[in-house]
Structures are given as structure tokens and as C-alpha cells.
Kinemage of the C-alpha trace (Angstrom):
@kinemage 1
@onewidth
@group {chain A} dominant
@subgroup {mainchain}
@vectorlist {calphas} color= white
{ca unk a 1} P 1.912 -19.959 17.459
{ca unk a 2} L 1.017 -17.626 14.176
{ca unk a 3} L -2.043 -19.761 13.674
{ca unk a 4} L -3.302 -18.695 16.831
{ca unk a 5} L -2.344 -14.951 16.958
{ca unk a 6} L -4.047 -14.638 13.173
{ca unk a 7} L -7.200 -15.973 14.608
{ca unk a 8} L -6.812 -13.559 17.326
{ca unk a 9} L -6.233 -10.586 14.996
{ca unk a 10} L -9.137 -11.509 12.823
{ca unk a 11} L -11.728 -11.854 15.096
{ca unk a 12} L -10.606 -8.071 16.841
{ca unk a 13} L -11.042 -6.638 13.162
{ca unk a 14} L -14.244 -8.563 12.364
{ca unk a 15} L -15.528 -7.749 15.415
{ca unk a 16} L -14.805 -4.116 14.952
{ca unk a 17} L -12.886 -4.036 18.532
{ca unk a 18} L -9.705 -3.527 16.401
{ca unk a 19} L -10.929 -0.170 15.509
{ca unk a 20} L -12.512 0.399 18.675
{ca unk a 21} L -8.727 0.103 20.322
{ca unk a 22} L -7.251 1.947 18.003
{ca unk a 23} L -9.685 5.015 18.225
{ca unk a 24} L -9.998 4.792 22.022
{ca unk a 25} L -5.751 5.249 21.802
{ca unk a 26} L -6.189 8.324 19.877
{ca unk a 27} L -4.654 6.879 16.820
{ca unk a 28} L -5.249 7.601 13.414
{ca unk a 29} L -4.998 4.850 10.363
{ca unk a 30} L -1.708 6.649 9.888
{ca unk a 31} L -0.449 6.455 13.105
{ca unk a 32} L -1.347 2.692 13.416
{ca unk a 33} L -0.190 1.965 10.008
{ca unk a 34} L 3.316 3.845 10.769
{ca unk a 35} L 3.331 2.133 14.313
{ca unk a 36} L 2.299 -1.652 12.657
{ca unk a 37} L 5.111 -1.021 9.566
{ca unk a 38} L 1.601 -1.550 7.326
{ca unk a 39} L 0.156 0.258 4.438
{ca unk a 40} L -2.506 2.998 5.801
{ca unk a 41} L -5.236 1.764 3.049
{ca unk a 42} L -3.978 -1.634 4.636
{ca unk a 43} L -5.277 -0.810 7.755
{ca unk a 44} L -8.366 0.585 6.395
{ca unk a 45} L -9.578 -2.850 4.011
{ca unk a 46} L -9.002 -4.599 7.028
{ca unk a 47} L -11.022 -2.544 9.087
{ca unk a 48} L -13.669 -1.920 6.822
{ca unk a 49} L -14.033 -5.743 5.776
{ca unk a 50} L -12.949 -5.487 3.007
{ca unk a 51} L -9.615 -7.389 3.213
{ca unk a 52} L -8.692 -10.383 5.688
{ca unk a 53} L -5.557 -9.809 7.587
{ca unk a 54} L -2.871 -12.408 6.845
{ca unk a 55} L 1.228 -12.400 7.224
{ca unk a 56} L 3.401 -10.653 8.974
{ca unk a 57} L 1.881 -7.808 8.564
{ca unk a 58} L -1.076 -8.860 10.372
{ca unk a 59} L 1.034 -10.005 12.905
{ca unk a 60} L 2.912 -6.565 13.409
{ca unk a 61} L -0.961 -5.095 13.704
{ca unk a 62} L -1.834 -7.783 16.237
{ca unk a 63} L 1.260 -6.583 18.207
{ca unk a 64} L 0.319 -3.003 18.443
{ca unk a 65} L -3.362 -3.645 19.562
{ca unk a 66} L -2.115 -5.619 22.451
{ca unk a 67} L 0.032 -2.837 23.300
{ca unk a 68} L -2.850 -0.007 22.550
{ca unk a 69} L -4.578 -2.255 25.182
{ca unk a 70} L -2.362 -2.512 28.409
């Protein structure tokens, strides 16, 4: 359910752990924002705490964290 994976992906960025995963992969915002089909500065808001991740862009971020983390 989206409801549930949007939770998911908001607590990883608010946490910070979103970043953590993507650093500890090596990748930079523009490498995660290429492999996520998101804006870079995107990325970055979200990351920062600036923005709240919503849509399917969130999703597609969501997506690529749980892979990052296999």
C-alpha cells in the first residue's frame, strides 16, 4: 500500500538513515537522483528537511534505498 511505503520513506529521511544509506552506497545526490528519476535539489530538500517526500517520486526514492540496502 502507498500509504504505508510513504510512511516508510519519511521516517528514513527524517531520521537521517536515508542519507546514511545513500552515503554508505557511495552515492552522490546525483547518482541517487539519476537512479530515483528525481530532481537532485529534490533529493537534497528532502534530506535536509526542508521538503516532505510525497508521490511517486518519493516512491521511486523509497525503491532505491531498499535496494542500496540488500
Amino acid at each position: 500500500m502507498d500509504a504505508v511505503r510513504l510512511t516508510r520513506v519519511r521516517r528514513l529521511v527524517e531520521s537521517g538513515a536515508a542519507r546514511a544509506i545513500r552515503e554508505s552506497a557511495g552515492l552522490s545526490l546525483s547518482e541517487a537522483s539519476a537512479g530515483a528519476r528525481v530532481n537532485r535539489i529534490t533529493i537534497h530538500r528532502w534530506e535536509q528537511g526542508q521538503r516532505r517526500p510525497h508521490g511517486e517520486a518519493a516512491l521511486r526514492y523509497l525503491a532505491l534505498l531498499e535496494e542500496l540496502s540488500r
